[in-house]
C-alpha positions in Angstrom: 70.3 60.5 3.6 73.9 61.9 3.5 74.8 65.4 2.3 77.7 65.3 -0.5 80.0 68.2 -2.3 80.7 67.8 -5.4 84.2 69.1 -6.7 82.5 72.5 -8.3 80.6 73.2 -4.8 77.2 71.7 -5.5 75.5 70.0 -3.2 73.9 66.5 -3.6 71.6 64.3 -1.1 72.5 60.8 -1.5 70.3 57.7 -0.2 71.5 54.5 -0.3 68.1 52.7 0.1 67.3 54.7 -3.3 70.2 55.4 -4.9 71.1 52.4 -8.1 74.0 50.1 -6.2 76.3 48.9 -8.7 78.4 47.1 -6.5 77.5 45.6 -2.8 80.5 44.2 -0.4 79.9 40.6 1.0 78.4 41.3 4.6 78.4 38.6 7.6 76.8 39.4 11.1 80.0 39.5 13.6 79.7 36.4 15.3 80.6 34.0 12.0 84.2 35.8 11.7 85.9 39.0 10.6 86.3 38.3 6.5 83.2 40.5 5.9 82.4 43.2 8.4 83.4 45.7 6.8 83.5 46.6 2.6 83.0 49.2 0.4 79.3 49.2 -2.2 79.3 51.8 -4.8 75.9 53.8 -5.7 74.9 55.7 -9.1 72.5 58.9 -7.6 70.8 60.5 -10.5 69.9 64.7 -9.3 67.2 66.0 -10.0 69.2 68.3 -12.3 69.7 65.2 -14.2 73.7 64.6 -14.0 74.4 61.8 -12.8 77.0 60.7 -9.9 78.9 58.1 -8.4 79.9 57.6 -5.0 81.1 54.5 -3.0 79.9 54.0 0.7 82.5 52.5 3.2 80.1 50.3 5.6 82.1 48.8 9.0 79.7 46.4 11.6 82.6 47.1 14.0 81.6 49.2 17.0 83.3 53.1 17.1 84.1 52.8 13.3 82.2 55.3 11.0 80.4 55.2 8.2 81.6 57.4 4.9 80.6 58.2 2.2 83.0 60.0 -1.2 82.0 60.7 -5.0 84.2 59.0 -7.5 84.5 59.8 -11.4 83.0 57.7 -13.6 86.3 56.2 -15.0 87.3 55.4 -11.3 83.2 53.8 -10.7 84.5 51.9 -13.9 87.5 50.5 -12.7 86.2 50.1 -9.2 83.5 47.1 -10.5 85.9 46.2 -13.0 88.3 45.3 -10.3 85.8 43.7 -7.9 84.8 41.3 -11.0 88.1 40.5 -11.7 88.9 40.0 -8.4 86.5 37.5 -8.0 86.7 35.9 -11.1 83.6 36.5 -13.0 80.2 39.3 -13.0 79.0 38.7 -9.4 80.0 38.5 -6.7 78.5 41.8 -5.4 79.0 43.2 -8.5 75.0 44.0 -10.0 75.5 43.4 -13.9 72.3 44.7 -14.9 72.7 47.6 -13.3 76.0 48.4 -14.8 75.3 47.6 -18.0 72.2 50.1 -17.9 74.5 52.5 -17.2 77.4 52.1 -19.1 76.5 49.3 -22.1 75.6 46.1 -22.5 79.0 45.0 -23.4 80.5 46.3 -20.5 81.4 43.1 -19.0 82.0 41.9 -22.9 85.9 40.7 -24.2 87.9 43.6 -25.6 88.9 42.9 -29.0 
């Protein structure tokens, strides 16, 4: 559990193991290579107030490197998937669909016209 402030001084308990993950980085245990030991997921907690919020959670397998944790808008939780799936050429990836699309649409992911 990690202890957040939002920008208006309310405080938030976030848990990754129960928090909705939008978006989880590639991991590979250290001894395969360096491409994924470190990445960046991005979580939807819901408070018990009811507002929602979004905050990514910078993960690193590399020993004396920290973990962190920082709420993001929802535009910039937007753009943030939106970039990963782009980046990787279609939904996936890391990129959980269903779980973006519950929280934003079901076209999400859908052609702009």
């Amino acid at each position: 559990m990690q202890l957040l402030m939002t920008p208006e001084g309310k405080k938030i308990q976030v848990t990754i193991r129960e928090d909705l993950c939008l978006y989880g980085a590639p991991h590979n245990p250290p001894n395969t290579g360096t491409a994924y030991t470190s990445g960046t997921d991005l979580y939807y907690h819901k408070a018990r107030s009811g507002k929602g919020y979004y905050y990514t959670y910078f993960w690193s397998m590399w020993q004396g490197t920290e973990d962190s944790y920082n709420l993001v808008a929802d535009d910039e939780a937007k753009s943030f998937i939106l970039e990963r799936a782009t980046q990787a050429g279609h939904v996936g990836g890391g990129v959980q669909e269903s779980n973006c699309e519950s929280l934003w649409g079901e076209d999400f992911f859908g052609e702009d016209t």
